[in-house]
N, C-alpha and C positions, 0 to 999 in steps of 0.2 A: 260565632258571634257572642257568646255567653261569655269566652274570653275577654274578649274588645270590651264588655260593661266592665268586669269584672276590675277591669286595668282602666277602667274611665272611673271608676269609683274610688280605687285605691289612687288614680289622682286627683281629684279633689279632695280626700283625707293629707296627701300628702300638701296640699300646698297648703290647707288649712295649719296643718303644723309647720310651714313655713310662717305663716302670722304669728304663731307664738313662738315662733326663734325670736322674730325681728321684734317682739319686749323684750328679749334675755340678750339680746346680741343686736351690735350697732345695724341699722338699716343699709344702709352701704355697703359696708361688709358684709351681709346675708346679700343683695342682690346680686354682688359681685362676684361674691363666691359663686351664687347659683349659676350666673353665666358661661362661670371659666368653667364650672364642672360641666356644664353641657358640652363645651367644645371640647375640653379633656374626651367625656365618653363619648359623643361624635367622630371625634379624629379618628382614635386607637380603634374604634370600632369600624371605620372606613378602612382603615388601613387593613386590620385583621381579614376583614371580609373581604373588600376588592382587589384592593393589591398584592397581599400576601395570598387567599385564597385559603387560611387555615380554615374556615366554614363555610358552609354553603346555606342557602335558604335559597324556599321557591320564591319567585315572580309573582304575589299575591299582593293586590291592595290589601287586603283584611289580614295578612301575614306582616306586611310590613308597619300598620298600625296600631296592629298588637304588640310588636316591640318596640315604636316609637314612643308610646304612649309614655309607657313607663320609663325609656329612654331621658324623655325630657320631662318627666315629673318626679318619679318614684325613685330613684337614681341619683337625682343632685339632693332630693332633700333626706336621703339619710347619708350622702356624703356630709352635708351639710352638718347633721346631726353629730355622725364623726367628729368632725371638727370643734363643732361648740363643747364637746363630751369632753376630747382630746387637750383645750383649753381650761379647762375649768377647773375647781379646787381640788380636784376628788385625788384617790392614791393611783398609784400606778399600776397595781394591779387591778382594781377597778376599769381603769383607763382602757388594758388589755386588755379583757373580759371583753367590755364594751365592744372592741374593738374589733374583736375577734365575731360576736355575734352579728353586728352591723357587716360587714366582711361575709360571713357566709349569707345573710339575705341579699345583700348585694347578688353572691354565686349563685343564689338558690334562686333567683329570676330567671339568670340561664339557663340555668339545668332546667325548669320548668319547661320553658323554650324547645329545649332540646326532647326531650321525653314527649311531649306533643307534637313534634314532627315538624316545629317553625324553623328550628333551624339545628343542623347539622354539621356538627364540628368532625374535621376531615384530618388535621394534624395538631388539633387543641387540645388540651386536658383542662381540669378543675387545678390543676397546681398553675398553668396558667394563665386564668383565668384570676386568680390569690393575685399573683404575681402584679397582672395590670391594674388590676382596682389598690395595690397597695400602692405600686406607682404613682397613680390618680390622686390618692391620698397622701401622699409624698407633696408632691406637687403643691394639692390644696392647701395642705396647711403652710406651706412654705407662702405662698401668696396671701394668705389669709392675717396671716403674721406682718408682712410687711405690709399690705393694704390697711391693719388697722393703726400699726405703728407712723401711717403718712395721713389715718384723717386724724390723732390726738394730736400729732405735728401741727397739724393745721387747726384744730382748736386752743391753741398755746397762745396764750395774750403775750404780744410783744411788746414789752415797755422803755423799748429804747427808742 
């Protein structure tokens, strides 16, 4: 149970700094992102679990709430964060850095997961676990890019 706060706390932190995305970054494009990255980590995580069968987790309500949580909070808003990072003026090896830190808390929720006994990777590693959240992030910014490239389209005064 101490868990389940713990991850109810770290998401209300997390959405709180979803509010201060959305000063630094277009409102549309933070909510849109945040959706697609739910269904990004929704799907690959259905997939990994049910149909492929690389992990196992028990049949717990308080098991499965304790990874939803952060699932749908703590997960999209440092993808999120990724992305605003990934965009932004800074160097490229900053960029990495960033990238690479935000990328292991990403994995280090897992591995938490797993070390506590919520869930149990049967033919998964931490390299592919790297692999799917970079994918994820592949993905987002790919979307992220062109979702804001079609709302400044659309704020373009047409004078003809």
């Amino acid at each position: 149970m101490k868990i389940l706060w713990l991850f109810l706390i770290l998401a209300i932190v997390s959405f709180t700094s979803l509010y201060i995305l959305m000063k630094k970054m277009n409102v549309t494009n933070v909510l849109g992102c945040y959706f697609f990255s739910n269904i990004l980590i929704t799907n690959t995580g259905l997939i990994i679990n049910l149909n492929l069968e690389l992990t196992k987790q028990e049949p717990s309500q308080l098991i499965l709430w304790a990874q939803k949580i952060p699932e749908l909070s703590l997960k999209p808003a440092l993808l999120l964060w990724i992305i605003y990072i990934l965009f932004s003026n800074r160097t490229i090896f900053s960029k990495f850095i960033h990238l690479l830190i935000f990328l292991t808390a990403l994995i280090s929720i897992e591995i938490f997961f797993v070390h506590i006994g919520y869930l149990e990777w049967v033919n998964w590693n931490v390299f592919y676990s790297y692999l799917r959240y970079t994918l994820i992030i592949l993905l987002l910014a790919t979307y992220s890019f062109y979702l804001e490239k079609l709302i400044c389209r659309g704020k373009e005064v047409n004078t003809s």
